[in-house]
SEFIZA-3560 file (N, C-alpha, C; in Angstrom, 3 decimals):
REM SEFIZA-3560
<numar><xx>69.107</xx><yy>46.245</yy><zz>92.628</zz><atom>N</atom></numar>
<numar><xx>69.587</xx><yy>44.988</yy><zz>93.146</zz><atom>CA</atom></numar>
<numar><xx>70.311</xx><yy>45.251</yy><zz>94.449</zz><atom>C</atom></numar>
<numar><xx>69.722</xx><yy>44.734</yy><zz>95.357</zz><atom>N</atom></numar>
<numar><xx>70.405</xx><yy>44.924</yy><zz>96.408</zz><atom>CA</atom></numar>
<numar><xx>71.538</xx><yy>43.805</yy><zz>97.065</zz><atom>C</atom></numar>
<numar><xx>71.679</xx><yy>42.698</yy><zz>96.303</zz><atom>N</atom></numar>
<numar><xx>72.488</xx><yy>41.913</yy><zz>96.755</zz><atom>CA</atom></numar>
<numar><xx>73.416</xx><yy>41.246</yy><zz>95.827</zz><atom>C</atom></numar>
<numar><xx>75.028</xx><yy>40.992</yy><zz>96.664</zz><atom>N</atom></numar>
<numar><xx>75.624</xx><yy>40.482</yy><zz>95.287</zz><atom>CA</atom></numar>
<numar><xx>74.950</xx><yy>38.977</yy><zz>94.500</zz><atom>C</atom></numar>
<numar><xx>74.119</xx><yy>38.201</yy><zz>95.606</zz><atom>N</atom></numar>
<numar><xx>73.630</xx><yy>37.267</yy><zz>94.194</zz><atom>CA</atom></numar>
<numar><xx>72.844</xx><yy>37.503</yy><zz>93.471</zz><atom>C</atom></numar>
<numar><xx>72.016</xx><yy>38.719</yy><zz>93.725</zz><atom>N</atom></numar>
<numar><xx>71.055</xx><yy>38.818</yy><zz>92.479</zz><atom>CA</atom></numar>
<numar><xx>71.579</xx><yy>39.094</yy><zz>91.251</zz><atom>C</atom></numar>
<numar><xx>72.783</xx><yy>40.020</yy><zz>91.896</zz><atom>N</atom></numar>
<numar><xx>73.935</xx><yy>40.882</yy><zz>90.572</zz><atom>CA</atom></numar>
<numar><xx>74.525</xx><yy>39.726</yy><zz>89.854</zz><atom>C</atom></numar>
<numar><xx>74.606</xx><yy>38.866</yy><zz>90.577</zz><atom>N</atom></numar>
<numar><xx>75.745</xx><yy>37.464</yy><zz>89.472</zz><atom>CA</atom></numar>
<numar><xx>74.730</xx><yy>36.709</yy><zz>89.146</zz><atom>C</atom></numar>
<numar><xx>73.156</xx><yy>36.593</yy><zz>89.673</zz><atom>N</atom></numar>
<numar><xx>72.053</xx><yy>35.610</yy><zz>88.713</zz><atom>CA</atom></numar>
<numar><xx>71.853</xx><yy>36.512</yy><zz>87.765</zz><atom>C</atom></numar>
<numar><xx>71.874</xx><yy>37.978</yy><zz>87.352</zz><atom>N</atom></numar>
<numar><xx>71.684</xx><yy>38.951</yy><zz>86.741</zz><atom>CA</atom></numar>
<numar><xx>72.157</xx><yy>38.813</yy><zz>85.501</zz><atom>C</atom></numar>
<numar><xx>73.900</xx><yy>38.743</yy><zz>85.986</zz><atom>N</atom></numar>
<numar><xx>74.736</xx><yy>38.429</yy><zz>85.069</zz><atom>CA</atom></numar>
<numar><xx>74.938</xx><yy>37.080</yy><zz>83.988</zz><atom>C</atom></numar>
<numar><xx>74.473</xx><yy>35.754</yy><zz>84.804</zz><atom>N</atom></numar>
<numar><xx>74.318</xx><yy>34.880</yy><zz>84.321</zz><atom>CA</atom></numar>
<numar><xx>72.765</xx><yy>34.642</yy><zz>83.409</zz><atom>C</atom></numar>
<numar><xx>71.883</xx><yy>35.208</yy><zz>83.504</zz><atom>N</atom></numar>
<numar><xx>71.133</xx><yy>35.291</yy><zz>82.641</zz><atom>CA</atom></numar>
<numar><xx>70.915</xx><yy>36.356</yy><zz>81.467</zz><atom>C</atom></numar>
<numar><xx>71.323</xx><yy>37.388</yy><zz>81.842</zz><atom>N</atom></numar>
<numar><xx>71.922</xx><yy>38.252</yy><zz>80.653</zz><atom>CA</atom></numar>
<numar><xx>72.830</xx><yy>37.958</yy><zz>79.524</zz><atom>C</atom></numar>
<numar><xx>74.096</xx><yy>37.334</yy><zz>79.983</zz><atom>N</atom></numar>
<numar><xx>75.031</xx><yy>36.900</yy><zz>79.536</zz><atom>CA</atom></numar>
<numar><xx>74.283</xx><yy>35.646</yy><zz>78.362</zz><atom>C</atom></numar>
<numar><xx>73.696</xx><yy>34.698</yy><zz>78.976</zz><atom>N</atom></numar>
<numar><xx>73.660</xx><yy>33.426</yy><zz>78.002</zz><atom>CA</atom></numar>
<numar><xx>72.642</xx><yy>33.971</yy><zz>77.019</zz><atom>C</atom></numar>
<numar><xx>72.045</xx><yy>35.041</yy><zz>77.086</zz><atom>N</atom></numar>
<numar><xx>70.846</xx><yy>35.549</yy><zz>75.491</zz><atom>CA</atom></numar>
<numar><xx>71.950</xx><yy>35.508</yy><zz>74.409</zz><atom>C</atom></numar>
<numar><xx>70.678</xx><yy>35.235</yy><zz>73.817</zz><atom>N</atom></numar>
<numar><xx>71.836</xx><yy>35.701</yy><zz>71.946</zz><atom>CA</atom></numar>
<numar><xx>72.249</xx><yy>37.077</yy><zz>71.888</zz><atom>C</atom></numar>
<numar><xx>72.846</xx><yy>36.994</yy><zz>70.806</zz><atom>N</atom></numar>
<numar><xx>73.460</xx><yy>38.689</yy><zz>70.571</zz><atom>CA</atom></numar>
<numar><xx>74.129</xx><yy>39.432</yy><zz>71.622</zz><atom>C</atom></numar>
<numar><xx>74.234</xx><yy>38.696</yy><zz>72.879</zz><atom>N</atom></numar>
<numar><xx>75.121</xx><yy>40.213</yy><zz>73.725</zz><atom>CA</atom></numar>
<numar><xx>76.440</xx><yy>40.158</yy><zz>73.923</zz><atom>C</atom></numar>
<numar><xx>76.710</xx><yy>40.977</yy><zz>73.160</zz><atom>N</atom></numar>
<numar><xx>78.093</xx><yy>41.552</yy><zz>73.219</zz><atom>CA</atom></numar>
<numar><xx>79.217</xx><yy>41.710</yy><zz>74.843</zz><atom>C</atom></numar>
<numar><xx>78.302</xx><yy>42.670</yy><zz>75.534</zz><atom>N</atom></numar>
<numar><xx>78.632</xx><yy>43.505</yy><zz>76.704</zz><atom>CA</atom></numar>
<numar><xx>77.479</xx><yy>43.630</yy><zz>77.940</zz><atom>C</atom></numar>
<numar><xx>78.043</xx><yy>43.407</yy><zz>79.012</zz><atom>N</atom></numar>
<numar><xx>77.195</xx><yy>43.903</yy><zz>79.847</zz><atom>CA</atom></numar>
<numar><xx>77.629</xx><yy>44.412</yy><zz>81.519</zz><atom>C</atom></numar>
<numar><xx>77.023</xx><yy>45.077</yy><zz>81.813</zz><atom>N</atom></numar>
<numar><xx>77.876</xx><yy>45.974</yy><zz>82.677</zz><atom>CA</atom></numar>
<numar><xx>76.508</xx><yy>46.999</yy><zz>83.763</zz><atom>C</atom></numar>
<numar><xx>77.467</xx><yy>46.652</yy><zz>84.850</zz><atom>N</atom></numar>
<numar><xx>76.623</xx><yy>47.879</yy><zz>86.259</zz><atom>CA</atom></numar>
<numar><xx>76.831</xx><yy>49.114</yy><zz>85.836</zz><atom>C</atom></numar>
<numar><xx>75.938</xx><yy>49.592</yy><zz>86.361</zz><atom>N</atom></numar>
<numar><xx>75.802</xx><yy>51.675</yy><zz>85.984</zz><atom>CA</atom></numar>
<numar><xx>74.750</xx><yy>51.854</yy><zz>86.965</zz><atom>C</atom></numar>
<numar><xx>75.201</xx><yy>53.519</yy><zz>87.817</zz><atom>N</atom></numar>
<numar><xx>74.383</xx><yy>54.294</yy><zz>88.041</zz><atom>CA</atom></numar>
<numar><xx>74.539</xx><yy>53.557</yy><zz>89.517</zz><atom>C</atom></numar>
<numar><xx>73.548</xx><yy>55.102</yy><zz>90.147</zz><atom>N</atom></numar>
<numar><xx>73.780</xx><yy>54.287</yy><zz>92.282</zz><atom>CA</atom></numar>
<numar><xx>73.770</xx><yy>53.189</yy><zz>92.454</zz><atom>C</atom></numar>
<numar><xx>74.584</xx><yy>52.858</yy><zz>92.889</zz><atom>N</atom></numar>
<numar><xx>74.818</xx><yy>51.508</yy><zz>94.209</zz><atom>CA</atom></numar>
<numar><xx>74.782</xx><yy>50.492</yy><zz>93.063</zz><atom>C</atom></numar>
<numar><xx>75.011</xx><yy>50.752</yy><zz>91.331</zz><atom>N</atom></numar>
<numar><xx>75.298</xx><yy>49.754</yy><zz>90.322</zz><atom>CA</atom></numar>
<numar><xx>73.882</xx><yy>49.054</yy><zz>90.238</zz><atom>C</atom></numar>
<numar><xx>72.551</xx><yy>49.587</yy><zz>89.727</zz><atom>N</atom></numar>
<numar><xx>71.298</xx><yy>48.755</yy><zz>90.241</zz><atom>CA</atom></numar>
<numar><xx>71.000</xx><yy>49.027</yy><zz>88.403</zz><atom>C</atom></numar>
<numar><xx>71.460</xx><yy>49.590</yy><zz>87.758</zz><atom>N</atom></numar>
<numar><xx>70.727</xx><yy>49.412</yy><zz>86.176</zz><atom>CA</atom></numar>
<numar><xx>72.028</xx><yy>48.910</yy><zz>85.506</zz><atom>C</atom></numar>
<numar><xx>71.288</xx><yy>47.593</yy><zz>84.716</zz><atom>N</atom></numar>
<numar><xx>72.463</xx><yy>46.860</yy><zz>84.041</zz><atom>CA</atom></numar>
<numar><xx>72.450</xx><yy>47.238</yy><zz>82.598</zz><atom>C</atom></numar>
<numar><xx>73.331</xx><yy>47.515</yy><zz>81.581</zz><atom>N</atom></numar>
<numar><xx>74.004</xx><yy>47.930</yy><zz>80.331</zz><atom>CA</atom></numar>
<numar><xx>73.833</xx><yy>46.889</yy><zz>79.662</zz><atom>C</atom></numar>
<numar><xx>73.201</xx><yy>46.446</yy><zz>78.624</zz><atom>N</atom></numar>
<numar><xx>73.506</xx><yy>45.513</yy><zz>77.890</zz><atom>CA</atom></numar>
<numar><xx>73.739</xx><yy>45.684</yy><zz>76.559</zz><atom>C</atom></numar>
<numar><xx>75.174</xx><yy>45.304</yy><zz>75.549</zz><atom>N</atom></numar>
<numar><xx>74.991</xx><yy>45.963</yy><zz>74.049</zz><atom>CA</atom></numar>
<numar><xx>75.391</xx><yy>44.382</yy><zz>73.268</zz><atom>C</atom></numar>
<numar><xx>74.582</xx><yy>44.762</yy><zz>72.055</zz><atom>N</atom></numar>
<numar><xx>74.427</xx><yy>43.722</yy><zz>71.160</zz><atom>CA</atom></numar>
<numar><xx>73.013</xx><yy>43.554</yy><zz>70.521</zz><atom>C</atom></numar>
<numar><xx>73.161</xx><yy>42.764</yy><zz>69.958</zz><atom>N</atom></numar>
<numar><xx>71.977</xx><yy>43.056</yy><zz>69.125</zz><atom>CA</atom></numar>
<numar><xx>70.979</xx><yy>41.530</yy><zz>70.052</zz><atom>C</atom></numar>
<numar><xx>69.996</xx><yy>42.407</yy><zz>70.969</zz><atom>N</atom></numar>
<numar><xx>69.194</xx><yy>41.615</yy><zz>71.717</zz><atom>CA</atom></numar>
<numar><xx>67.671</xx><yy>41.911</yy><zz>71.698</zz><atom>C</atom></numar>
<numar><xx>67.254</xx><yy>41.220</yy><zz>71.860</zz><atom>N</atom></numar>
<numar><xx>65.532</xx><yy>41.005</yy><zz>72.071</zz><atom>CA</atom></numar>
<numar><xx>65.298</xx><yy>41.560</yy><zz>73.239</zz><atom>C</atom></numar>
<numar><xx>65.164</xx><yy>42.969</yy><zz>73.838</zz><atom>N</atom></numar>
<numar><xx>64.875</xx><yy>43.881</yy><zz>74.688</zz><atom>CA</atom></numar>
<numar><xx>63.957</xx><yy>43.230</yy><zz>75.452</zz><atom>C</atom></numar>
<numar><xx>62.856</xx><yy>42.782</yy><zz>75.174</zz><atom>N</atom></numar>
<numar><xx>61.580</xx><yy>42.704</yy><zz>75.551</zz><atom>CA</atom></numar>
<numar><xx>61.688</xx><yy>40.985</yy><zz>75.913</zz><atom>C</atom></numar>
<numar><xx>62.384</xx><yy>40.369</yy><zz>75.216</zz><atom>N</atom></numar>
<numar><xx>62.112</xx><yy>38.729</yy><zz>75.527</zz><atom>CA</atom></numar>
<numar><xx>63.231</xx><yy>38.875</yy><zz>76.934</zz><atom>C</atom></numar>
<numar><xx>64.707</xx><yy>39.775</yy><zz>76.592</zz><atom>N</atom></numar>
<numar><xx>65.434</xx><yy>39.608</yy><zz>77.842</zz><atom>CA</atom></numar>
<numar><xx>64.375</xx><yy>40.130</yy><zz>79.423</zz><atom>C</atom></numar>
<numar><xx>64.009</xx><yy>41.158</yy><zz>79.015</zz><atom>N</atom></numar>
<numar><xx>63.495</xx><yy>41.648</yy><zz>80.381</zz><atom>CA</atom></numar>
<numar><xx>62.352</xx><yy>40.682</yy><zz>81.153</zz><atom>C</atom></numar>
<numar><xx>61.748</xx><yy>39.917</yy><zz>79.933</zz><atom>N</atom></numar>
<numar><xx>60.757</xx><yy>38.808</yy><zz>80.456</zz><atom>CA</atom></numar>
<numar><xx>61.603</xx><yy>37.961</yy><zz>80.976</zz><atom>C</atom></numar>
<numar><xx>62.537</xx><yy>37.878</yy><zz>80.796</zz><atom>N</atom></numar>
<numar><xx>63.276</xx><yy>36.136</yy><zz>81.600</zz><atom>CA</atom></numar>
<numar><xx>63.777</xx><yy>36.919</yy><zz>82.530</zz><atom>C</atom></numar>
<numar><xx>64.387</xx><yy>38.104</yy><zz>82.839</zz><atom>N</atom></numar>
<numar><xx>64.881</xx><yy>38.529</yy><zz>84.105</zz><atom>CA</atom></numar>
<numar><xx>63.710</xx><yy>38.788</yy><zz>84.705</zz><atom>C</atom></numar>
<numar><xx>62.356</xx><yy>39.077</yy><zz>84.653</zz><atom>N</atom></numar>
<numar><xx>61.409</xx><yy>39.101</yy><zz>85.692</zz><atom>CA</atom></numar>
<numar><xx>60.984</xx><yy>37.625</yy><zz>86.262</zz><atom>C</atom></numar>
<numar><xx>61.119</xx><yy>36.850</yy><zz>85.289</zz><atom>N</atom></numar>
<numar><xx>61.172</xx><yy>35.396</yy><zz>85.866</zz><atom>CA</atom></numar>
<numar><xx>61.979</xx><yy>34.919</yy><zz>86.737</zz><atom>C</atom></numar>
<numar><xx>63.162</xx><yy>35.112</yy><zz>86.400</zz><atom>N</atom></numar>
<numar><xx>64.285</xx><yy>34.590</yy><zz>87.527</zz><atom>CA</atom></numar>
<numar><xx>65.066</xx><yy>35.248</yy><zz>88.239</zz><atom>C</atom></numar>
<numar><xx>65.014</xx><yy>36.558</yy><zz>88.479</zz><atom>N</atom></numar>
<numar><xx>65.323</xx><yy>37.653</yy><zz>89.008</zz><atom>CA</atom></numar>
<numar><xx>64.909</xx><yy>39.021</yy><zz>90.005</zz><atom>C</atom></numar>
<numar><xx>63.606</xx><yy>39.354</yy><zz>89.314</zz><atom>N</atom></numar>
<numar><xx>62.392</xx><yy>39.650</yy><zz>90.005</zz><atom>CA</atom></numar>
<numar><xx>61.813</xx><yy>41.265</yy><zz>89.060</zz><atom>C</atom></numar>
<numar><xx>61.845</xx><yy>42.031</yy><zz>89.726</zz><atom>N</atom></numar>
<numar><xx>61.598</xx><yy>43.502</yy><zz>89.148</zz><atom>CA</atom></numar>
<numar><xx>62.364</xx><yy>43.532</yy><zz>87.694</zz><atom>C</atom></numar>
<numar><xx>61.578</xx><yy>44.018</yy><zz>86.871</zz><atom>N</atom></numar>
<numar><xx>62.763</xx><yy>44.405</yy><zz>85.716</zz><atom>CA</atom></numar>
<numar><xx>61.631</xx><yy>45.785</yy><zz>84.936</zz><atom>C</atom></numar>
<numar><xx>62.502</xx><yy>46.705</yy><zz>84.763</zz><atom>N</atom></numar>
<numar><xx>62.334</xx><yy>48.017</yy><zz>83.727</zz><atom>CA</atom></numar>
<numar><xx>63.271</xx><yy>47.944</yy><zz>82.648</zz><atom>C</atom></numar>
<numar><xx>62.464</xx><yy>48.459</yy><zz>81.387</zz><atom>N</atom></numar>
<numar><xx>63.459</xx><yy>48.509</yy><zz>80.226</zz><atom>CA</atom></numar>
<numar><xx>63.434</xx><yy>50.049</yy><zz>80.599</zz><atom>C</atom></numar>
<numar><xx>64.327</xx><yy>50.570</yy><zz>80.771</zz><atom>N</atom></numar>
<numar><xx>64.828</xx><yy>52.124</yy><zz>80.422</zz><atom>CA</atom></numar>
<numar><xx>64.767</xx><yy>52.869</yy><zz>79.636</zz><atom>C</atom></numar>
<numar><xx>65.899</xx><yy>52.724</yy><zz>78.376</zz><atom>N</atom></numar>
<numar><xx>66.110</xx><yy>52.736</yy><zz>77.032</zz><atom>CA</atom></numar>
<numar><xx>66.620</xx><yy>51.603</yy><zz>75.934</zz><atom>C</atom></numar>
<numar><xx>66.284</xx><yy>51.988</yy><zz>74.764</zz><atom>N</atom></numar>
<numar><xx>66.752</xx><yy>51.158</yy><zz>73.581</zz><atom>CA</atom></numar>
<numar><xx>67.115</xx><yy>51.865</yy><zz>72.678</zz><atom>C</atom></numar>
<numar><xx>68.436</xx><yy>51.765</yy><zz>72.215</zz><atom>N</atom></numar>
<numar><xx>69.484</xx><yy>52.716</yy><zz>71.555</zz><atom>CA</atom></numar>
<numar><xx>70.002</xx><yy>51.948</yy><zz>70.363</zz><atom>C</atom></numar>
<numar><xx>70.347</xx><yy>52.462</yy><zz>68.788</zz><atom>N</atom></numar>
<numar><xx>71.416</xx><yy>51.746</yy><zz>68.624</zz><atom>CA</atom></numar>
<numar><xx>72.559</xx><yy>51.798</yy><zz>69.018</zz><atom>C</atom></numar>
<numar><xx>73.581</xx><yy>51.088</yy><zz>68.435</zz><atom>N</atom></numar>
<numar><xx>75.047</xx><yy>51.357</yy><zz>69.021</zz><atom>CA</atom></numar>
<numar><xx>75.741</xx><yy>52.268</yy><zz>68.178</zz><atom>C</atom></numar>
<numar><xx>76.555</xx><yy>53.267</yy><zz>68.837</zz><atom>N</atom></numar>
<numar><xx>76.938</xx><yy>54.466</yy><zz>67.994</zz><atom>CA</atom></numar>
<numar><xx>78.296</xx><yy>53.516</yy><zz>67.655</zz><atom>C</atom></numar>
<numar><xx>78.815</xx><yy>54.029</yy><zz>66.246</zz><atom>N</atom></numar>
<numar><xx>79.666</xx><yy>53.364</yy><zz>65.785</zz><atom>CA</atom></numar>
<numar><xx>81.191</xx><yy>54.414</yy><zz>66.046</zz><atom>C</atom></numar>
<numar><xx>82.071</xx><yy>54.441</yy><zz>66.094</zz><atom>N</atom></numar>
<numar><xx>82.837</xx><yy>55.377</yy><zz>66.425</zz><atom>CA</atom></numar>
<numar><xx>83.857</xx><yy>55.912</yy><zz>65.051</zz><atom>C</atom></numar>
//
């Protein structure tokens, strides 16, 4: 993401899915976003290629419990 509005349309569509807990910038220049909760990986990354543009799923982890 190279610009701060993509980062806050980013945020605003991440944010309103079900299940997410957390979400958060990581890694150079903050361009891969963190998301934890129990989410639909695959339905989120389809709506961020819709209204956002490029999207890669990375990884899918559970959440380590501490």
């Amino acid at each position: 993401m190279n610009c701060e509005k993509c980062r806050i349309k980013t945020l605003r569509v991440v944010s309103d899915a079900d299940g997410v807990s957390s979400v958060g910038f990581e890694g150079e220049n903050k361009q891969n976003v963190v998301v934890i909760g129990d989410v639909d990986a695959a339905g989120l990354a389809s709506r961020l290629r819709k209204k956002v543009g490029h999207t890669d799923i990375i990884s899918v982890a559970p959440v380590k419990e501490k």
